[in-house]
C-alpha positions in Angstrom: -324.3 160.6 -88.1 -323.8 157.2 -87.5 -323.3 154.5 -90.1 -324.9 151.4 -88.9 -328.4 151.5 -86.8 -328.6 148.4 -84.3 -332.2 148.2 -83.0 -333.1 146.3 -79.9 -336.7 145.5 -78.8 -336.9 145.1 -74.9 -339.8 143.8 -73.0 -339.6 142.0 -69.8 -335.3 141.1 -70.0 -334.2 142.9 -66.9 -332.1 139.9 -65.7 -330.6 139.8 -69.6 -330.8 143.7 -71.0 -326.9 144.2 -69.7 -325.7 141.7 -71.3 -327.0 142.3 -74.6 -326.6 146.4 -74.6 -323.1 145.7 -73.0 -322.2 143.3 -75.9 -322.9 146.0 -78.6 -321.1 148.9 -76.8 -318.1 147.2 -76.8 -318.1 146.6 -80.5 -314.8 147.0 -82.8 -316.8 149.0 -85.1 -317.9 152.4 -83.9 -319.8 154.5 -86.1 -323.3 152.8 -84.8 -326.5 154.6 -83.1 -328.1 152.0 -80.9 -332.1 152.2 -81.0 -333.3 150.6 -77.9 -337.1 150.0 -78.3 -339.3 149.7 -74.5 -341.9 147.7 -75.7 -344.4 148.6 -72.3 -341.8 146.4 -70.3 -343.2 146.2 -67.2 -339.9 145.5 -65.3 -337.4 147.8 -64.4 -335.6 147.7 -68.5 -337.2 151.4 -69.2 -335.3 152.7 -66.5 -332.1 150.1 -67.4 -332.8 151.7 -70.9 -332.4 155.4 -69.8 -329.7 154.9 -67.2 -327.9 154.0 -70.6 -328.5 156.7 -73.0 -327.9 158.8 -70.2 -324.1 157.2 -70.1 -323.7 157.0 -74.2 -325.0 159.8 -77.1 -325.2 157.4 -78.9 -328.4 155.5 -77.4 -331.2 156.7 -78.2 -334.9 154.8 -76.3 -338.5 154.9 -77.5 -340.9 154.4 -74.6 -344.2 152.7 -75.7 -347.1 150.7 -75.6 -346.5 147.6 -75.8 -347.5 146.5 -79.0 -345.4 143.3 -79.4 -341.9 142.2 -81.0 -343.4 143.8 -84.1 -344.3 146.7 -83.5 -341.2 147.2 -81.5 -339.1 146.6 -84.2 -341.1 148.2 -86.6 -341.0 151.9 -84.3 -337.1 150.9 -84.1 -336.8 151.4 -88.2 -339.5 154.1 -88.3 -337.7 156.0 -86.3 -333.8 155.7 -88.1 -335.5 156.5 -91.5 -336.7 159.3 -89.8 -334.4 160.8 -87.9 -330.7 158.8 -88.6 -328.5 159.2 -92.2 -327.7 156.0 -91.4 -327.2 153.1 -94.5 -327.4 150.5 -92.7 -330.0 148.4 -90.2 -329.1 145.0 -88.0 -331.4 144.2 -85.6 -330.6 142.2 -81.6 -332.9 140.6 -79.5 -332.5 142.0 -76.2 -331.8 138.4 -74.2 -329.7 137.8 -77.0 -326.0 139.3 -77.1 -323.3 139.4 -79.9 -319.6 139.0 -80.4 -317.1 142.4 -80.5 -316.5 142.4 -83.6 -320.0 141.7 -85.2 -320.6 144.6 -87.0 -316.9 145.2 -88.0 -317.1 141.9 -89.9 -321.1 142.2 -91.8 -319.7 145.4 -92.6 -316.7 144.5 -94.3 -317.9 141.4 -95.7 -320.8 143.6 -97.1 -318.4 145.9 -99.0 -315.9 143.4 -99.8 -318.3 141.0 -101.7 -320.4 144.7 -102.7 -323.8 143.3 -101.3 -326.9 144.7 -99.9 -327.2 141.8 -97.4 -324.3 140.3 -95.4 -325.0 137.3 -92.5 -323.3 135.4 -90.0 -324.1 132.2 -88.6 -325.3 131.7 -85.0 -325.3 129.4 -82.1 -327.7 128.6 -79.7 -326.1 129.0 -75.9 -327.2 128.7 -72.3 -324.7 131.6 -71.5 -321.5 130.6 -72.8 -319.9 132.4 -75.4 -319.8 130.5 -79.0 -316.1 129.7 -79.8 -315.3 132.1 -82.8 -312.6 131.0 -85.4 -311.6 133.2 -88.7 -313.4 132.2 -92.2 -313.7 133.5 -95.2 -316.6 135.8 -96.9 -318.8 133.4 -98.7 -321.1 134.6 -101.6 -324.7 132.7 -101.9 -327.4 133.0 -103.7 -330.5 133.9 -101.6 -332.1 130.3 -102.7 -329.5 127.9 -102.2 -328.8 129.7 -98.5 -332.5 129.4 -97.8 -332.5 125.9 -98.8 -329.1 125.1 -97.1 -329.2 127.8 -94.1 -333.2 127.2 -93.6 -333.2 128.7 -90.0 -330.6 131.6 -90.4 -332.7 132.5 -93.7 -335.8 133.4 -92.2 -334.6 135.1 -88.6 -334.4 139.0 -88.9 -331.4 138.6 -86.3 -327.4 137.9 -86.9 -327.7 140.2 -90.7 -326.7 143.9 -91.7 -328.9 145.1 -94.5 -329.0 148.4 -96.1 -331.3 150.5 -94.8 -333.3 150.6 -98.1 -334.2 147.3 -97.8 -337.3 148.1 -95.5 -337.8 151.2 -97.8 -341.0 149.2 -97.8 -341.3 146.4 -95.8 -342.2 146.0 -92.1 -343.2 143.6 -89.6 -346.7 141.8 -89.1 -347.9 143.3 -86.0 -349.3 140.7 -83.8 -347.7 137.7 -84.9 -345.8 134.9 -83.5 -342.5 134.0 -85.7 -342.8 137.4 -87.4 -339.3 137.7 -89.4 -340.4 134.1 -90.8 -343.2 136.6 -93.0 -340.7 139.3 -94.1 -337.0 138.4 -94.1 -336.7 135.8 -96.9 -338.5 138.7 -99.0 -335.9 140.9 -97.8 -332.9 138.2 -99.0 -334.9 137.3 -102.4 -335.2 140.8 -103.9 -330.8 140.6 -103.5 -328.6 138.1 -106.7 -326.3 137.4 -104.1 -326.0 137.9 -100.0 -322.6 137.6 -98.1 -322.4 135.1 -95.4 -319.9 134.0 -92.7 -319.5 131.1 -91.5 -318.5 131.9 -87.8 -321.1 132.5 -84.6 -321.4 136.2 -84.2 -324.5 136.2 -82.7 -325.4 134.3 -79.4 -329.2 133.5 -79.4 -329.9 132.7 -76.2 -332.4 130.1 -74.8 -334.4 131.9 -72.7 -336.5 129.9 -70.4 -339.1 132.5 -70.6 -338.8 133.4 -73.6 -341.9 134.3 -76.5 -340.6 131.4 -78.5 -340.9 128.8 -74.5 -344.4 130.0 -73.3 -347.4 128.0 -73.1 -349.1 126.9 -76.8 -351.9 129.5 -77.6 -353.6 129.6 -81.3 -351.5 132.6 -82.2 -348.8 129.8 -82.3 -350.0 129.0 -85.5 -348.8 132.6 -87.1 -345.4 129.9 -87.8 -347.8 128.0 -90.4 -348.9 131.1 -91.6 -345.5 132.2 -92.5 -344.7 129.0 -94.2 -347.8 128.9 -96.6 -347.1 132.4 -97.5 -343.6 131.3 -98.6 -344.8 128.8 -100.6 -346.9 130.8 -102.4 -344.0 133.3 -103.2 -341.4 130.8 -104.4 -344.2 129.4 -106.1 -344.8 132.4 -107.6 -341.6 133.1 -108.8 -340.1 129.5 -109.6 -338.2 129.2 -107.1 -338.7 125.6 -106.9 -335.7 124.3 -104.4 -336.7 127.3 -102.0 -340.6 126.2 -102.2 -339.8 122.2 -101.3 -337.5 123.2 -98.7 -340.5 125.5 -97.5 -342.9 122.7 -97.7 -340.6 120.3 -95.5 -340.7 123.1 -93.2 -344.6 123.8 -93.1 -345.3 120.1 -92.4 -342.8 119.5 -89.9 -343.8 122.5 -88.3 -347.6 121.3 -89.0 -346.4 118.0 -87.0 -344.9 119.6 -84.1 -347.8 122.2 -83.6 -350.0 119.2 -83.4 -347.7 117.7 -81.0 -347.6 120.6 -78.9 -351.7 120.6 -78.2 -352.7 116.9 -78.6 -351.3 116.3 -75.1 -352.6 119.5 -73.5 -355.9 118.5 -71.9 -356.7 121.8 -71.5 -360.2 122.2 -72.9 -360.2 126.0 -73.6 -358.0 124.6 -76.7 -360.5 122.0 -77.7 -361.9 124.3 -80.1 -359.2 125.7 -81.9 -357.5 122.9 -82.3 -360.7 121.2 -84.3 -360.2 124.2 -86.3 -356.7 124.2 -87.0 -357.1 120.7 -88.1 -359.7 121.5 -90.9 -357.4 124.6 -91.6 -354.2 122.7 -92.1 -356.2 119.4 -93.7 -357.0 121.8 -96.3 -353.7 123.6 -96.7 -352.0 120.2 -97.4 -354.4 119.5 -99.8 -353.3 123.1 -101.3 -349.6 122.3 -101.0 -349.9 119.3 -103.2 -351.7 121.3 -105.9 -349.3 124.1 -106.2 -347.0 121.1 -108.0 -347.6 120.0 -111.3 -349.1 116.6 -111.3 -346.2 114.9 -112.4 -343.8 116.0 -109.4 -343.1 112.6 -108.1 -340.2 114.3 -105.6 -343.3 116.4 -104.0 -345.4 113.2 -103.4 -342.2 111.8 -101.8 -341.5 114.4 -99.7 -344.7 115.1 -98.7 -346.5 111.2 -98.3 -344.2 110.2 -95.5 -345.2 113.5 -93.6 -349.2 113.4 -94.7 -348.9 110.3 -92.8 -347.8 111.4 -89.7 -350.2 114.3 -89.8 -352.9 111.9 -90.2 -351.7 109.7 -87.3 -351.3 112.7 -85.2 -355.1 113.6 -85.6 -355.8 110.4 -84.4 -354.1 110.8 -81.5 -355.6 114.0 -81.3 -359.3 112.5 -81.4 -358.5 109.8 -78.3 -357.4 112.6 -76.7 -360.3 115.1 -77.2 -362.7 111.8 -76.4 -361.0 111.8 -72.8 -361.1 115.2 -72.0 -364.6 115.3 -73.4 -365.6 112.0 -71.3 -364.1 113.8 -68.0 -366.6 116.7 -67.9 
C-alpha cells in the first residue's frame, strides 16, 4: 500500500485539472495513492478524472454530490482511513500544481527533524513555475511559525501530516476559508513542525477561482475563523499567536467592509447592517479577552478600530444613496 495519500478536490478546473494531476505523477517520490475527489463538477473533470485512473492504479476517484471544498476534502480522508495503510496525508488544490520533488522533500524533512508536521513555503503564480533553490530543514515551533508564516499556517495546502492528525478532525462543511478553522489546531497539538524554506507548491491565481467570485455573506466564514482562533490561543496562552490573530481578524474585518461598501447592490443591504452589529460587537469582545492592562492590544487594535469606524461611515453614505435611488 502506498505511503503518502495526496487528495485533490476538483470542481469546475477542466482548463487546470492536467496540470495539477500531471504535476503529482511526475513526483520523485513514488510510494503515493492519489485520491482525486469530483465534487459534482459539472465540466468535463469527472471524465478527465477517470480517463486518469484508467492510465495509473494508483488513482483512485470518488464521484459525488457536490457538497463544497469541504466536504470534498473531507470524503478524500474518509476514504484513506478507510481503505489505504497509508501514514501519511497532503492535500492539492486542483488549479493548483506542485514541484517534482514535493513529496520527496516533506517526507524527508519529516523524518529527518522526526515530526508529525513538515511544510514548505509557496508562491503565488500566474502560470510560471516558482524558481526553486536548495535550503535547509528548519525546526519551528507551531506559534512562532503562525506568528511569522501567518498565511502558510492556516492553509491546509503545501504540508504532509501524519495521517493521525485528522484521527479526529475534519473540515467545516459549508464554509468559505475552511482550513483557516482546522489547520492551525492541526499545527498546535505538534512541539515542533518542520519547514522549508523553498516554493514547492504553486498556488495559482485563478481568475475564477472560490477565493475571486462575487462578495456573498458566506464571505464572512474568514471572520469566523479568526474569532475562533482567538479564542483558542486565548485559551491556551498562546499570547503572540492570539495578537497575530487579532491583526488578522481586523484587517480582514477592514477589507470585508471594503469589499461591500462599494457594492450598490441592494440584495446586500441587509446583511451587511448585520455584519456590522456582528463585528461591532466582536471587537468589543476582542478587547476583553486582554487583561486591562495590555497597552500593546490597545495599540494594535486603536489604529484599526479607527478605520473600522470610518469604514461604517462610508458604509452609511453609501446605503443612503442606494436607499435614495429606489
Amino acid at each position: 500500500m502506498a505511503l503518502i495519500s495526496v487528495i485533490v478536490p476538483v470542481y469546475n478546473v477542466e482548463k487546470y485539472i492536467h496540470r495539477c494531476i500531471d504535476s503529482i505523477l511526475s513526483q520523485t517520490f513514488t510510494d503515493f495513492e492519489l485520491i482525486l475527489v469530483d465534487d459534482g463538477s459539472p465540466d468535463q473533470c469527472p471524465q478527465i478524472c477517470d480517463r486518469y485512473a484508467e492510465q495509473d492504479s494508483r488513482i483512485h476517484v470518488i464521484h459525488q454530490k457536490n457538497g463544497g471544498l469541504s466536504a470534498a476534502r473531507n470524503a478524500g480522508i474518509d476514504w484513506a482511513f478507510a481503505n489505504s495503510k497509508s501514514q501519511w496525508l497532503t492535500f492539492v488544490d486542483s488549479d493548483d500544481w506542485v514541484h517534482p520533488e514535493l513529496l520527496e522533500r516533506l517526507y524527508d524533512a519529516a523524518l529527518e527533524k522526526r515530526v508529525n508536521i513538515s511544510v514548505c513555503k509557496y508562491q503565488r503564480t500566474n502560470g510560471d513555475n516558482p524558481q526553486v533553490e536548495s535550503a535547509p530543514v528548519q525546526l519551528w515551533t507551531p506559534e512562532d511559525f503562525y506568528v511569522q508564516h501567518n498565511v502558510n499556517a492556516t492553509v491546509a495546502w503545501g504540508k504532509l501530516y501524519k495521517k493521525e492528525c485528522f484521527s479526529k478532525l475534519r473540515y467545516p462543511v459549508g464554509k468559505i476559508h475552511e482550513d483557516e478553522f482546522i489547520t492551525y489546531k492541526i499545527l498546535f497539538k505538534e512541539k515542533k513542525i518542520a519547514f522549508i524554506d523553498i516554493p514547492l507548491y504553486a498556488y495559482f491565481s485563478n481568475p475564477n477561482g472560490i477565493m475571486k467570485t462575487k462578495w456573498r455573506p458566506d464571505c464572512l466564514s474568514g471572520i469566523e475563523a479568526r474569532v475562533d482562533q482567538i479564542a483558542y490561543f486565548s485559551g491556551n496562552h498562546f499570547e503572540r499567536a492570539r495578537n497575530r490573530a487579532i491583526r488578522g481578524l481586523l484587517w480582514g474585518t477592514k477589507e470585508q467592509l471594503e469589499d461591500v461598501i462599494f457594492n450598490n447592490e441592494k440584495e446586500y443591504i441587509t446583511y451587511l447592517r448585520k455584519m456590522l452589529r456582528k463585528e461591532i460587537h466582536q471587537y468589543k469582545k476582542i478587547l476583553m479577552l486582554s487583561p486591562s492592562n495590555a497597552s500593546d492590544l490597545y495599540e494594535l487594535a486603536y489604529p484599526m478600530g479607527m478605520t473600522m469606524y470610518w469604514r461604517i461611515k462610508s458604509f452609511l453614505k453609501k446605503r443612503n444613496q442606494v436607499d435614495m435611488k429606489r
